[in-house]
C-alpha positions as CSV (number, residue, x, y, z in Angstrom):
1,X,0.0,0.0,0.0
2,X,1.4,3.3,-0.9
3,X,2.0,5.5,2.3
4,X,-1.3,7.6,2.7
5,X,-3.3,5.4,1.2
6,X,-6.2,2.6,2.3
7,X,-8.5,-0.2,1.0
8,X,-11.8,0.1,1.2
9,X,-14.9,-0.3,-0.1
10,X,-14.7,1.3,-2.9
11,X,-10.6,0.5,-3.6
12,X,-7.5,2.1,-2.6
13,X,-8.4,5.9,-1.4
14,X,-6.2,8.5,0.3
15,X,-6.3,8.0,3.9
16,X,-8.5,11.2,4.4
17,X,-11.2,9.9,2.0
18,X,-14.3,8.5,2.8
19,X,-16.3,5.7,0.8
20,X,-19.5,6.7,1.1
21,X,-22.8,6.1,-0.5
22,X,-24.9,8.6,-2.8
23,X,-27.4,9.0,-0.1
24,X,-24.9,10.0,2.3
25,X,-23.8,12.7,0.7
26,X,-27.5,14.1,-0.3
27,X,-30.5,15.6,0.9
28,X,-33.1,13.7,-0.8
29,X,-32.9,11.4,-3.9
30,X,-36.4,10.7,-5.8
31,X,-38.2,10.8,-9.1
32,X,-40.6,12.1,-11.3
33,X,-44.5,11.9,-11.3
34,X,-45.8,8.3,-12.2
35,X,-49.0,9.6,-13.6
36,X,-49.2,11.9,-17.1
37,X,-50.1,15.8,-16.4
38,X,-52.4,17.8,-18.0
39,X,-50.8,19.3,-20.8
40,X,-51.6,22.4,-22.6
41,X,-50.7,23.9,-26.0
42,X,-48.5,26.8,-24.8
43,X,-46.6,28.1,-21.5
44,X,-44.0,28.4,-19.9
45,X,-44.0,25.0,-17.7
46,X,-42.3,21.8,-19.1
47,X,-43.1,18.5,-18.7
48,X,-39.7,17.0,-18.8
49,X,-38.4,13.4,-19.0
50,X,-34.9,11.6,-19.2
51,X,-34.4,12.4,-23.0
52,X,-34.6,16.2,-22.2
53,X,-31.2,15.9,-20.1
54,X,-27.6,16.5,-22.1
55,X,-24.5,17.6,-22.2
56,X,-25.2,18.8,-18.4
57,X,-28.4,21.4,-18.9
58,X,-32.5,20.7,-19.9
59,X,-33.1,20.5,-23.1
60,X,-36.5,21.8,-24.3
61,X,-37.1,21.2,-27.8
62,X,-40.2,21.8,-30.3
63,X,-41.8,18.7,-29.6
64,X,-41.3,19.3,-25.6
65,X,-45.1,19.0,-23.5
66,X,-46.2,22.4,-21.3
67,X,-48.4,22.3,-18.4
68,X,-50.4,25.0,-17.1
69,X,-49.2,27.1,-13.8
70,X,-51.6,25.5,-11.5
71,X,-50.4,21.9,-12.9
72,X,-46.9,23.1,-12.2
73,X,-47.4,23.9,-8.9
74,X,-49.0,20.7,-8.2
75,X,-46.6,18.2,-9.2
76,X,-43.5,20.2,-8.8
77,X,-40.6,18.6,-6.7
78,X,-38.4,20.2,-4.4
79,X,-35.7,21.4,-6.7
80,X,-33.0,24.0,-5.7
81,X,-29.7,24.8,-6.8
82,X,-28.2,21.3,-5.2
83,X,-30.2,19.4,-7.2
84,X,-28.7,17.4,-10.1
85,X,-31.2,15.5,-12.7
86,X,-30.5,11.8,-14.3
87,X,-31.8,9.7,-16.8
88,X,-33.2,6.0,-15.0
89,X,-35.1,4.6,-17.8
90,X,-34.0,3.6,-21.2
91,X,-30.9,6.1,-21.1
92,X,-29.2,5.9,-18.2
93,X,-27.0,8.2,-16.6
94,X,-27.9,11.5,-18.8
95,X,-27.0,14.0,-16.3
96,X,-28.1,18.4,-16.1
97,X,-27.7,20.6,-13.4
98,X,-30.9,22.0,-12.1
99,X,-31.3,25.7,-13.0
100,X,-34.2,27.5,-12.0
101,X,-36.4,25.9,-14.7
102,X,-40.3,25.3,-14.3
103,X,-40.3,21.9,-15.6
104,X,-42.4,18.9,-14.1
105,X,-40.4,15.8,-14.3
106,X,-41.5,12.4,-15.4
107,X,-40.8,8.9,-13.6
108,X,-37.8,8.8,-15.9
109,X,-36.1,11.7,-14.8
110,X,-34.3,11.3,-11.0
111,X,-33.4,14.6,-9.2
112,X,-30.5,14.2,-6.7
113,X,-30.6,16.8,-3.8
114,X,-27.0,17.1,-2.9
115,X,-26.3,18.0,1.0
116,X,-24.6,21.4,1.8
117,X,-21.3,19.7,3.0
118,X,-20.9,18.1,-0.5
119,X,-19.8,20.2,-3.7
120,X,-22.9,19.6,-6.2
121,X,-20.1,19.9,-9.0
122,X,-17.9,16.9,-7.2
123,X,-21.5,14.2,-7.1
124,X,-22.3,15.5,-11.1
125,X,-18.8,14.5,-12.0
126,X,-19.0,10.8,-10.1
127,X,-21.9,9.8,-11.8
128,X,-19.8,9.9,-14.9
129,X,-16.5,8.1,-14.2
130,X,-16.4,4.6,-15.3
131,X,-16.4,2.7,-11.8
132,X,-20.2,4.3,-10.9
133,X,-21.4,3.3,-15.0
134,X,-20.0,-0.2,-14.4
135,X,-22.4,-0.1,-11.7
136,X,-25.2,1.2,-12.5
137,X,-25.0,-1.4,-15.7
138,X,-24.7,-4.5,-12.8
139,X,-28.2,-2.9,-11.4
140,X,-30.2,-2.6,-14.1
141,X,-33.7,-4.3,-14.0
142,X,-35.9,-4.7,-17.1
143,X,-34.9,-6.5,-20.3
144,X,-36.5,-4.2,-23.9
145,X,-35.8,-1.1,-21.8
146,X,-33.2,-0.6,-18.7
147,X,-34.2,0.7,-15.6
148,X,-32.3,1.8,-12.3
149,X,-33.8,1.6,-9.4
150,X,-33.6,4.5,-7.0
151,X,-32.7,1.9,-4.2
152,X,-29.7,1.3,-6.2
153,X,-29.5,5.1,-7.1
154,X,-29.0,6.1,-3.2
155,X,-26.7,2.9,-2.5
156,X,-24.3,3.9,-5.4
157,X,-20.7,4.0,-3.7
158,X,-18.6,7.1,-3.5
159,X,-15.1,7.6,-2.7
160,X,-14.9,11.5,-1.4
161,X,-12.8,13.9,0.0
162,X,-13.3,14.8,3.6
163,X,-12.3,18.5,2.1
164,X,-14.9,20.6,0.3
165,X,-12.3,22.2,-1.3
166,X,-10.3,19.1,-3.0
167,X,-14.0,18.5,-4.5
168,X,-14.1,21.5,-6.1
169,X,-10.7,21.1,-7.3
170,X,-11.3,18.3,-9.1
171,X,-14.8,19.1,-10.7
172,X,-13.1,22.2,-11.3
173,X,-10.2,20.5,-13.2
174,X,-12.8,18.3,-15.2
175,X,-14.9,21.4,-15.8
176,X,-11.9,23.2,-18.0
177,X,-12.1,20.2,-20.0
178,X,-15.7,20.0,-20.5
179,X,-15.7,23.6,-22.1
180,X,-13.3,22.9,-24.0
181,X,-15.0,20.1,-25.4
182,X,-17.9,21.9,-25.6
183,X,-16.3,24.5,-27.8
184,X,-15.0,22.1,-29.9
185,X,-18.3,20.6,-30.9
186,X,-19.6,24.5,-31.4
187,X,-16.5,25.3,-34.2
188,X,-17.5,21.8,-35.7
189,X,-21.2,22.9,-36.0
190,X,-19.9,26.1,-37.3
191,X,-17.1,24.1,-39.6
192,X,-20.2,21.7,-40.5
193,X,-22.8,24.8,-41.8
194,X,-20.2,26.7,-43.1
195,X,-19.6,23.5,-45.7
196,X,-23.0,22.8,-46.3
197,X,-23.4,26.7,-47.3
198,X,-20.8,26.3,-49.4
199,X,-21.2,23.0,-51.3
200,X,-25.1,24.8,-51.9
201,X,-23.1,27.7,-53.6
202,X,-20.9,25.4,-55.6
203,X,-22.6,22.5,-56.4
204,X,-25.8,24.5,-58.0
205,X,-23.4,27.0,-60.0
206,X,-24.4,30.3,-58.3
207,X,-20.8,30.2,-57.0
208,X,-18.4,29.6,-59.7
209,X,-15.1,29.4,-59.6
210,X,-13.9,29.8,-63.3
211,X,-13.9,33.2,-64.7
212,X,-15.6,33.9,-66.8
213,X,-18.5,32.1,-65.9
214,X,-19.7,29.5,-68.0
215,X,-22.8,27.6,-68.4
216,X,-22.9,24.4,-67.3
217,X,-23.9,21.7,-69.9
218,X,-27.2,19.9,-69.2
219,X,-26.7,15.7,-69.2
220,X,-28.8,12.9,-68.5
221,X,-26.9,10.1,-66.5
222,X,-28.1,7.6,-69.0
223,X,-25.9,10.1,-71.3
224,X,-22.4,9.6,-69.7
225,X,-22.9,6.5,-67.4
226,X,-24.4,2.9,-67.3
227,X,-26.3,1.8,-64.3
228,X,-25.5,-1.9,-62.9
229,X,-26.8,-4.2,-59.8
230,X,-24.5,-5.5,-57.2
231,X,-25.1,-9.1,-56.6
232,X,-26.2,-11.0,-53.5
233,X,-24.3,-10.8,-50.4
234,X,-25.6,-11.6,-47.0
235,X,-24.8,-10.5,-43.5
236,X,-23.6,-13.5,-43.0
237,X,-21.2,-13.3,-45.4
238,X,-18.9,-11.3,-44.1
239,X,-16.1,-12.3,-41.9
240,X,-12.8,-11.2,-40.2
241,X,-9.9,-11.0,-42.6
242,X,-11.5,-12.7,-45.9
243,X,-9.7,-12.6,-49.6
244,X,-12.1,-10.2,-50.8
245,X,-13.2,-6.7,-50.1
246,X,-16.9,-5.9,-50.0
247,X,-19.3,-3.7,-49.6
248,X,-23.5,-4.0,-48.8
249,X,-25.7,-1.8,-49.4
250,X,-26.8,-1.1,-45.6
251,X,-23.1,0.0,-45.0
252,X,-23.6,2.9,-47.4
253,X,-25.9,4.5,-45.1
254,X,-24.3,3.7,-41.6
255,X,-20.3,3.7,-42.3
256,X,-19.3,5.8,-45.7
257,X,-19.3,9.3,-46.7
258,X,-19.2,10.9,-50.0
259,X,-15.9,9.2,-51.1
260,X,-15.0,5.3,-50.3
261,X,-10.9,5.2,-50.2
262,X,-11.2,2.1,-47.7
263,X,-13.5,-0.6,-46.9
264,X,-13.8,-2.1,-44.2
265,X,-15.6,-5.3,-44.7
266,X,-14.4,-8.6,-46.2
267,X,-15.7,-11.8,-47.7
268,X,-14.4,-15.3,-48.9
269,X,-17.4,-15.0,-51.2
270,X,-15.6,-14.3,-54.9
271,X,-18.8,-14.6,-57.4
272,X,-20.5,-11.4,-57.7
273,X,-20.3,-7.8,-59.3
274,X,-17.0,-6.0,-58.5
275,X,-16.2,-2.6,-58.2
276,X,-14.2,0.0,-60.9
277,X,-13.0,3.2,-59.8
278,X,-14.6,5.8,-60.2
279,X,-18.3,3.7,-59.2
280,X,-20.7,5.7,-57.6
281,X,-22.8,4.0,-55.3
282,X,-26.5,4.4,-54.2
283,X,-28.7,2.2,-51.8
284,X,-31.4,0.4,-53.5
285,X,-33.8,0.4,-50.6
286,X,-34.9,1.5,-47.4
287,X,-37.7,0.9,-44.6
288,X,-37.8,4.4,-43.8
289,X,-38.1,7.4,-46.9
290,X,-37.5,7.7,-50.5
291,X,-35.6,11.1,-49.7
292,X,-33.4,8.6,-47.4
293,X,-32.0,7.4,-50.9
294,X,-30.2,10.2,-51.5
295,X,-26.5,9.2,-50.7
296,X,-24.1,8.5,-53.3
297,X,-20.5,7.4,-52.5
298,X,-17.9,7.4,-55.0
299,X,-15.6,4.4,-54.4
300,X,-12.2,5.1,-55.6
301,X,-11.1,1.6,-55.5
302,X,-11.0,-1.5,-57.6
303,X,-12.5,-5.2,-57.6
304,X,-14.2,-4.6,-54.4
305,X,-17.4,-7.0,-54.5
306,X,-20.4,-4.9,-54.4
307,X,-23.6,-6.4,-53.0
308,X,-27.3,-6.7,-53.5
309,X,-29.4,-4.0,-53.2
310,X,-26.7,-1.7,-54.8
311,X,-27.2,1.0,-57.7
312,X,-23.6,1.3,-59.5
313,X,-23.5,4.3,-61.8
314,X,-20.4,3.4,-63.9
315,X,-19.2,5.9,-66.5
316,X,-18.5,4.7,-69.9
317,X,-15.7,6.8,-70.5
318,X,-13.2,8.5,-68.5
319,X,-12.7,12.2,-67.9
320,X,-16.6,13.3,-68.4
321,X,-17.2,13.7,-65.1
322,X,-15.2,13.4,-61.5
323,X,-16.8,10.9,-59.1
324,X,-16.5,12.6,-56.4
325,X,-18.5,15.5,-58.1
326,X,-21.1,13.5,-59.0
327,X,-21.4,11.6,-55.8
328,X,-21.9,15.4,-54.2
329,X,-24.3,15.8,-56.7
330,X,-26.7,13.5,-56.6
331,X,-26.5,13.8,-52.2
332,X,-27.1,17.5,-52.4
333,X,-28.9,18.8,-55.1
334,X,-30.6,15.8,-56.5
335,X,-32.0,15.0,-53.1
336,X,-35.9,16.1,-54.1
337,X,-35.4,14.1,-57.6
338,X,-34.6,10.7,-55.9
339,X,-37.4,10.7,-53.5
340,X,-40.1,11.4,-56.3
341,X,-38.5,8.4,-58.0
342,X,-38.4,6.5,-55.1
343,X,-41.1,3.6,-55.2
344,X,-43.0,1.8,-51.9
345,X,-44.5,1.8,-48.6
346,X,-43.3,-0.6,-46.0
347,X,-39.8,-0.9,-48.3
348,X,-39.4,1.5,-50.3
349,X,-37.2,0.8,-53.8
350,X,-34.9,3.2,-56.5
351,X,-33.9,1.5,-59.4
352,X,-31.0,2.2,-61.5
353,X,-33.6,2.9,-65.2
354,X,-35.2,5.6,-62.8
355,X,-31.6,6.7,-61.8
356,X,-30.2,6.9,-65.6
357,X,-33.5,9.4,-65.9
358,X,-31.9,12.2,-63.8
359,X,-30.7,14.9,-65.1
360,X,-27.4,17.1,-64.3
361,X,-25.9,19.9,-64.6
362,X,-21.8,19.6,-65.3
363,X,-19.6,21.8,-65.5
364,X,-15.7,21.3,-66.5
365,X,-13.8,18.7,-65.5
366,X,-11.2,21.5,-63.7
367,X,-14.6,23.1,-62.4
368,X,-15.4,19.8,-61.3
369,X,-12.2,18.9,-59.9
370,X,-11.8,22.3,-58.0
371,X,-14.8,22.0,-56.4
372,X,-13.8,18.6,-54.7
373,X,-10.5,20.1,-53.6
374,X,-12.4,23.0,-52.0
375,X,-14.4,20.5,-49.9
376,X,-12.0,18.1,-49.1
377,X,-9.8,20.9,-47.7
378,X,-13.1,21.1,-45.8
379,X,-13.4,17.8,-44.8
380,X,-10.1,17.2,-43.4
381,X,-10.1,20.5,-41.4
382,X,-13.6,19.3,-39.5
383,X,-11.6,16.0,-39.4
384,X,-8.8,17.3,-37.4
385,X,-11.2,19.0,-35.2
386,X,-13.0,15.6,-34.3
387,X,-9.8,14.6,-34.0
388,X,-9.0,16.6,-31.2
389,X,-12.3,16.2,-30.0
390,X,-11.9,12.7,-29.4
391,X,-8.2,12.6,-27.7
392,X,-9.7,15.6,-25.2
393,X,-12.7,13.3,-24.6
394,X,-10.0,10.2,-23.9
395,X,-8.2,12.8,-21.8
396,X,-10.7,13.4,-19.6
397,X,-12.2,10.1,-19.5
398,X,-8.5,9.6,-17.9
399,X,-8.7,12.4,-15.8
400,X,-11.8,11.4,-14.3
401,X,-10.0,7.7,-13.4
402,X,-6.9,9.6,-11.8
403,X,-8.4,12.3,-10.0
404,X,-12.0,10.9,-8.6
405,X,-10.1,7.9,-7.3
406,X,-7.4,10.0,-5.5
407,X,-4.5,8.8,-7.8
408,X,-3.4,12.6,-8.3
409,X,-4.2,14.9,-5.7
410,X,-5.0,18.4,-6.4
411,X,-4.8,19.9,-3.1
């Protein structure tokens, strides 16, 4: 045992921590109403649940429920500036300081009264550390949806400074980190709208970036492309480290952009449709909207097996178009053109003789080309920034194990 240190409970601790449980570090630990209020169309009185909770504040959205005044005062708990508010059902663990808000909340919203001696800032940042997930996960009840009981809520162990002032140290340590996450994921918004602006400038032509402008030529895709069918591929196709690259067609939605320069899958499966450069890939089929069809990747690699379900729009000569253009294309400005072609209810279906129907504006291959450059510059700068987003996120995440477990010591 390192000198100044103990077991307990909880682990090894500083001798002048305590492992304690939730409750004994609050005032009162409960949750929302079990019954539904009486909502009305307009006010200023929110009925809140678990979902409205992020990124530490209440979210009131659009779609957010208002009670009337009298209703308010009814079911209102005793909220005050110790009280923290947590997810319980579904979700668990989304956290938000109270603030003064009227909100009602619902039985999947839990509000943590934390006692005077205790820094509210210290209890909001254990909730988060990996030790108190780990065992929240080992109490859930419930099987479709999770639920934590608040039994196990108050019972959750603790380890605490005996100082008020060490607590605020450290949550003050992990809040600096926290805004500077939370800038981060403002510039990428900002980095995010300020690309989509501009690919609606240059994409459409009102931007151009020849001089003098020129128009740009009119095509049908049936003019300056073929349209294939990848073949069948199954889920269970795919395995770890197989001879051949592939790709299905759900994969286009969940894992690749505008432009494919890796794949990640792999098959043993050789028979099927495979891929040439310059392909531009676009689903087949989805359960949810035709305007949900509307993603072309260009895949910049060859003999990749494509699967079923898979629209390939293959040029049939080179240096008409650039594929990453056209990929752009087709996501952003053909977006209301793809779901009027789109056909179904329960699935709904595009097929490539509707796709060779569309029609596009092109202009010059440099036009084309500069375009792509301009938002792939783009690209890798919001890259960069998630980047850096992620390793401040690991960063903390290794914070919160050093300093809430009394491995560094801040005072």
């Amino acid at each position: 045992m390192k000198p100044g240190y103990k077991l307990s409970s909880v682990g090894v601790i500083p001798a002048d921590w305590d492992a304690k449980r939730l409750s004994d570090l609050t005032d009162a630990i409960g949750d929302g109403i079990h019954t539904t209020p009486e909502y009305v169309m307009s006010s200023d009185f929110f009925f809140i649940n678990g979902n409205n909770l992020n990124g530490n504040a209440i979210e009131i959205t659009e779609t957010t429920k208002c009670v009337s005044q009298a209703e308010f005062v009814k079911l209102q708990k005793q909220l005050d500036d110790s009280s923290i508010l947590m997810s319980i059902n579904g979700t668990i663990g989304n956290l938000a300081y109270y603030r003064n808000e009227s909100v009602v909340l619902g039985k999947s919203a839990a509000y943590i009264n934390v006692a005077q001696q205790t820094a509210r800032e210290f209890v909001y940042y254990c909730l988060q550390s990996s030790a108190t997930r780990r065992y929240f996960g080992y109490e859930l009840t419930g099987t479709t949806i999770g639920n934590l009981s608040l039994k196990s809520l108050r019972n959750t162990p603790i380890p605490v400074p005996r100082d008020k002032m060490e607590q605020r140290a450290i949550a003050a340590a992990l809040s600096d980190v926290d805004s500077l996450l939370s800038a981060l994921d403002k510039l990428i918004a900002k980095k995010r709208d300020i690309k989509q602006g501009a690919m609606q400038e240059l994409l459409t032509g009102k931007k151009q970036l020849s001089k003098p402008r020129k128009v740009w030529e009119l095509r049908r895709l049936e003019d300056i492309s073929d349209t294939l069918r990848g073949s069948s591929l199954a889920k269970s196709d795919i395995v770890v480290s197989g001879s051949q690259t592939c790709i299905l067609y759900g994969e286009l939605f969940t894992i690749y952009g505008r432009v494919i320069g890796q794949v990640v899958s792999s098959t043993n499966v050789l028979a099927g449709v495979r891929s040439r450069r310059g392909d531009v890939l676009i689903p087949g089929s989805t359960t949810t909207v035709g305007i949900d069809l509307a993603v072309a990747s260009a895949l910049m690699l060859d003999n990749v097996l494509l699967g079923g379900d898979i629209n390939i729009i293959r040029g049939k000569q080179s240096g008409q178009y650039v594929p990453e253009f056209l990929a752009y294309y087709i996501t952003e400005v053909l977006r209301s053109s793809i779901s009027e072609l789109a056909q179904g209810t329960t699935i709904v279906h595009i097929y490539g003789k509707d796709l060779s129907k569309l029609l596009i504006r092109l202009p010059e291959i440099g036009e084309q080309q500069a375009i792509i450059d301009i938002i792939t510059d783009m690209d890798a700068e919001i890259a960069a920034l998630e980047q850096k987003r992620d390793k401040t996120r690991a960063l903390k995440q290794g914070m919160m194990q050093q300093l809430l477990t009394g491995q560094i010591r801040l005072i």
